[in-house]
C-alpha positions in Angstrom: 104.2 108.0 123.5 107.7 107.6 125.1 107.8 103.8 125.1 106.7 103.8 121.3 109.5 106.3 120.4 112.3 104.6 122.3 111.0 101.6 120.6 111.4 103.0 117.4 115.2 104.7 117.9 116.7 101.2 119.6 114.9 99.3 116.9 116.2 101.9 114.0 119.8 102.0 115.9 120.0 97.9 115.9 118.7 97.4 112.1 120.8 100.2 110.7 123.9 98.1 112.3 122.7 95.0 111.2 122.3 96.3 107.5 126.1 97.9 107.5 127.5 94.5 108.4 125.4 92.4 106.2 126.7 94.9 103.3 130.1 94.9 104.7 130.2 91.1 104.5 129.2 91.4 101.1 131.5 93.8 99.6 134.2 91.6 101.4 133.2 88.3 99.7 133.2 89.5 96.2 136.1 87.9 93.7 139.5 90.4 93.4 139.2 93.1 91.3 140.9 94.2 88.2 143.8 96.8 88.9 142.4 100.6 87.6 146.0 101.7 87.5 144.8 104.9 88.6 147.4 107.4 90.2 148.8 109.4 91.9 147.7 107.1 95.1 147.4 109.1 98.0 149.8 106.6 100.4 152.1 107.2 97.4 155.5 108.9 98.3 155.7 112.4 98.0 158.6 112.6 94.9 156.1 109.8 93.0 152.4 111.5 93.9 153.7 115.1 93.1 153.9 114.4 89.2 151.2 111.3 89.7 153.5 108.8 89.7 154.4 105.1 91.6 156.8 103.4 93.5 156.9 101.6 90.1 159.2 104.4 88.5 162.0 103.5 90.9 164.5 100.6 89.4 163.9 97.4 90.5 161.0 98.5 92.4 160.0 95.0 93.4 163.0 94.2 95.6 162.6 97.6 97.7 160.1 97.6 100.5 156.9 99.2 99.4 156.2 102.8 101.6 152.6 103.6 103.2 152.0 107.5 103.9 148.7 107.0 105.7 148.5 110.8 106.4 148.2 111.5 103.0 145.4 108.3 103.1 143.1 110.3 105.8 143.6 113.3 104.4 142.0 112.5 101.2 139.7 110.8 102.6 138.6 113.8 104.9 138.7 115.9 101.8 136.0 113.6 100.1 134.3 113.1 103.2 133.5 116.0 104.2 134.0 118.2 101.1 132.7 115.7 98.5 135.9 116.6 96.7 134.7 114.1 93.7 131.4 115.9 93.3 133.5 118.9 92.8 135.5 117.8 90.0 133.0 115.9 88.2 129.6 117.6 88.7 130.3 120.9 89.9 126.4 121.7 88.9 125.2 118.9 92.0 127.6 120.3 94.4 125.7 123.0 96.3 123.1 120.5 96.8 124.7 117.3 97.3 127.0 119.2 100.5 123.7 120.7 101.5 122.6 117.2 102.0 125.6 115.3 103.5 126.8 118.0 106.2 123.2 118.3 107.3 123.9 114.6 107.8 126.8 115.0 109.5 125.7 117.8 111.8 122.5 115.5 112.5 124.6 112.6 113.5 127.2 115.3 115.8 123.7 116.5 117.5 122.7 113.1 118.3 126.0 112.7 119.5 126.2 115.0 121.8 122.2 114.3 123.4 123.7 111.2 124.0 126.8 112.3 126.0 125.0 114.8 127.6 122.6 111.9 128.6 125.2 109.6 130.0 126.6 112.5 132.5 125.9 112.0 136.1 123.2 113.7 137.6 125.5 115.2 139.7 124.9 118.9 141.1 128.8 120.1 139.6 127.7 118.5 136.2 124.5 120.0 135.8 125.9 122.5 133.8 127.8 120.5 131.3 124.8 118.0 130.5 123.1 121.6 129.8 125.4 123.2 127.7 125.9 119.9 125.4 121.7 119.1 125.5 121.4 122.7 124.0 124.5 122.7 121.9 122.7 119.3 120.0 120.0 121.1 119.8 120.7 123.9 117.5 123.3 121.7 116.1 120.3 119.2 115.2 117.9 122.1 113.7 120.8 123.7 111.8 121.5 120.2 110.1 117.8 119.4 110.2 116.9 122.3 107.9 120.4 122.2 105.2 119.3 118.5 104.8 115.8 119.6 103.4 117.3 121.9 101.8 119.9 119.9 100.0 117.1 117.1 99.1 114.8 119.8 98.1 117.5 120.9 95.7 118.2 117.7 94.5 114.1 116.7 93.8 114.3 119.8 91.5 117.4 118.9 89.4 116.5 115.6 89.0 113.0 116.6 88.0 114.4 119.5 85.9 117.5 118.7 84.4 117.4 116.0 81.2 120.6 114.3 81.8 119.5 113.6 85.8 115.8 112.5 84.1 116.7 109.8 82.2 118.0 107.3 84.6 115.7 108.9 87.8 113.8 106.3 89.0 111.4 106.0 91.3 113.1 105.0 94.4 115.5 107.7 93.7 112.7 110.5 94.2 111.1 108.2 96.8 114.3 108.6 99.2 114.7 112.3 99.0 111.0 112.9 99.6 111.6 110.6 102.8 114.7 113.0 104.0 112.5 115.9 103.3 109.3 114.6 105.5 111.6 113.2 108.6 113.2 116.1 108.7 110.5 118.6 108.2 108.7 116.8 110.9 111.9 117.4 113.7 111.6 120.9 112.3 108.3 121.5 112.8 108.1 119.6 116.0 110.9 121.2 117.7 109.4 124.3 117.0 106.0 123.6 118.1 107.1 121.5 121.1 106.4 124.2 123.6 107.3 122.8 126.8 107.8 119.0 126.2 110.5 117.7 125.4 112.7 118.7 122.9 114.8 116.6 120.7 118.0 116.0 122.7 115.7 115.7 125.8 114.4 112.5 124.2 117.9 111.1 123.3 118.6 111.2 127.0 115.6 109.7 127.8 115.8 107.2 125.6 119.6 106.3 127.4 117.8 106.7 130.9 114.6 104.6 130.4 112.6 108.1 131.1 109.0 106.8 130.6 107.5 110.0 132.0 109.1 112.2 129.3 106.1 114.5 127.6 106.9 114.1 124.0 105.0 116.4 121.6 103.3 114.1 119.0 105.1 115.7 115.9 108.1 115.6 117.5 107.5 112.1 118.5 106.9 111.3 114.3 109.9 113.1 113.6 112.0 110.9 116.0 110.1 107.4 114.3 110.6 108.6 110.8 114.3 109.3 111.6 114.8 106.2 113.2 112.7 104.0 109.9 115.2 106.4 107.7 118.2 105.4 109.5 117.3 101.4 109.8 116.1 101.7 105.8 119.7 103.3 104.5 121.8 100.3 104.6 119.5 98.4 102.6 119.3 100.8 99.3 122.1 102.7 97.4 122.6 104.8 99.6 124.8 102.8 101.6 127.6 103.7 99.3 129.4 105.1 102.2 130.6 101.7 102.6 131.0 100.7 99.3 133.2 103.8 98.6 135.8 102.3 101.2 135.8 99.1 99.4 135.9 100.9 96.0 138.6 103.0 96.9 141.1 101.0 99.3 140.4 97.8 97.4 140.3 99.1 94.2 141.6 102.5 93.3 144.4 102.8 95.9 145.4 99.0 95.7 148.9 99.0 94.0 149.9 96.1 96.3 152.5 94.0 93.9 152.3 90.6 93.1 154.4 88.6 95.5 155.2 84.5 95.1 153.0 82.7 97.6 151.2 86.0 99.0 147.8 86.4 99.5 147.6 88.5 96.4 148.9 85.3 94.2 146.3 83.1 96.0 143.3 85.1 95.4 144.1 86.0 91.7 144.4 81.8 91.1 141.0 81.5 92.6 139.6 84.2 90.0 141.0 82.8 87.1 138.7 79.0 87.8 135.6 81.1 87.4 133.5 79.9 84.5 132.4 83.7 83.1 129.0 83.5 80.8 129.5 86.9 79.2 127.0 87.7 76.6 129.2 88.7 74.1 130.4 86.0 71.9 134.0 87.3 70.7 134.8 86.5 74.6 133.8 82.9 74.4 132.8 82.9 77.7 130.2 79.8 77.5 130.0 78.9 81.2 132.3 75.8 80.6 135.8 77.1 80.3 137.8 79.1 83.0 139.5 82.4 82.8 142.5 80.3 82.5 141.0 78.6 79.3 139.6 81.3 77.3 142.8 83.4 78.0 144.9 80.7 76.7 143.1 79.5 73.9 142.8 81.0 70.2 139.5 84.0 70.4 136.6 82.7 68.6 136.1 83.6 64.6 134.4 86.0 64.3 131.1 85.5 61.9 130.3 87.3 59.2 127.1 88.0 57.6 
């Protein structure tokens, strides 16, 4: 049983990394974006982003070195992080369950964490107690988040089952992906509970790190720990790997007010956008396939035709 589940968490670990950087080399290789023009920026000086303005305001703004507040940066991006501050604002209704759902995550991945460190401590007679205190602090730390994350996909199955507006674009794999968080992590519930005396689940982290192969793992347990590790290897590879494209949409796109500069890297880029051939669908664009963005911007817009 041991061998199978180590299997399983090394094999989860090293697809769930290959999946990030396959989507990370994606995101990276689309064309430029469009500017939103979206402000206040948080890296925005604090006289601009108090009203929600720019650097832009200031007079000749383009000869004057362009200012980075980074702490303002991280802390909005702990905000959303960790308090899903856009969920807030926009769909207050999906709050509760959505934060149900993402610190349960978070608390998951701070157990694991810690089994690991604890793992990785010498077996030395002064350090007994540390790799203790940290194997049972990931424990309750992993059943805590264990059961807000069924509880957050629970209450997520019933809004999108219940509510109209969440029904009509609800599809299949949607419901398929929360009913997979709610049977992984029922199954660690249910086998940490039932365990008894093997071993528990930051037992198994550690001896997965050591190569324990005499490790009694309870067989629900054992499930739990596979289906966690298929969950973990399968996330990259569906939507909800938009951890990753959140950083792209909001430091290359919503927070991007880098200015045009003669020669820069922003110039170059742009100039490679403009030779794509676009075949938009809609015909008052003209976009054929056989003329550039350069084209159709400088040419006349096509009649339109009447009926």
């Amino acid at each position: 049983m041991a061998i199978a589940v180590y299997l399983a968490i090394y094999s989860g670990l090293l697809v769930f990394l290959i999946g990030c950087f396959l989507r990370i080399r994606e995101y990276s290789r689309v064309p430029f974006h469009l500017r939103w023009e979206l402000y206040p920026v948080p890296h925005e000086a604090p006289q601009y982003a108090a009203h929600g303005g720019s650097y832009f305001e200031s007079a000749e703004s383009w000869r004057k070195p362009q200012e980075h507040h980074h702490v303002r940066e991280w802390a909005a991006m702990l905000e959303e992080i960790v308090f899903l501050r856009s969920v807030w604002e926009s769909n207050r209704r999906l709050w509760v369950s959505s934060f149900c759902l993402h610190s349960g995550l978070y608390l998951s991945i701070a157990a694991a964490a810690l089994a690991a460190i604890a793992g990785v401590v010498p077996a030395h007679a002064a350090l007994i107690p540390v790799s203790a205190g940290l194997a049972t602090a990931a424990a309750w730390i992993g059943i805590t988040g264990a059961v807000v994350i069924v509880d957050g996909a629970i209450l997520l199955l019933i809004s999108r089952v219940r509510e109209p507006g969440l029904r009509n674009y609800t599809k299949g794999a949607d419901i398929f992906n929360l009913l997979f968080f709610v049977a992984t992590f029922g199954l660690l519930i249910a086998g940490t509970l039932v365990s008894g005396h093997a071993a528990a689940t930051a037992e198994i982290v550690r001896g997965a790190l050591r190569l324990d192969l005499s490790l009694p793992i309870h067989p629900l347990l054992g499930a739990g720990v596979v289906c966690a590790s298929a969950l973990a290897a399968y996330i990259p590879f569906t939507h909800m790997s938009h951890f990753i494209a959140k950083y792209f949409t909001w430091h290359e796109v919503r927070w991007d007010d880098r200015r045009m500069e003669r020669g820069g890297a922003l110039e170059r880029r742009m100039a490679e956008n403009l030779q794509y051939r676009p075949t938009w669908a809609a015909k008052h664009v003209g976009a054929d396939g056989q003329r550039s963005w350069v084209e159709i911007a400088a040419g006349d817009p096509p009649q339109e035709v009447r009926k």
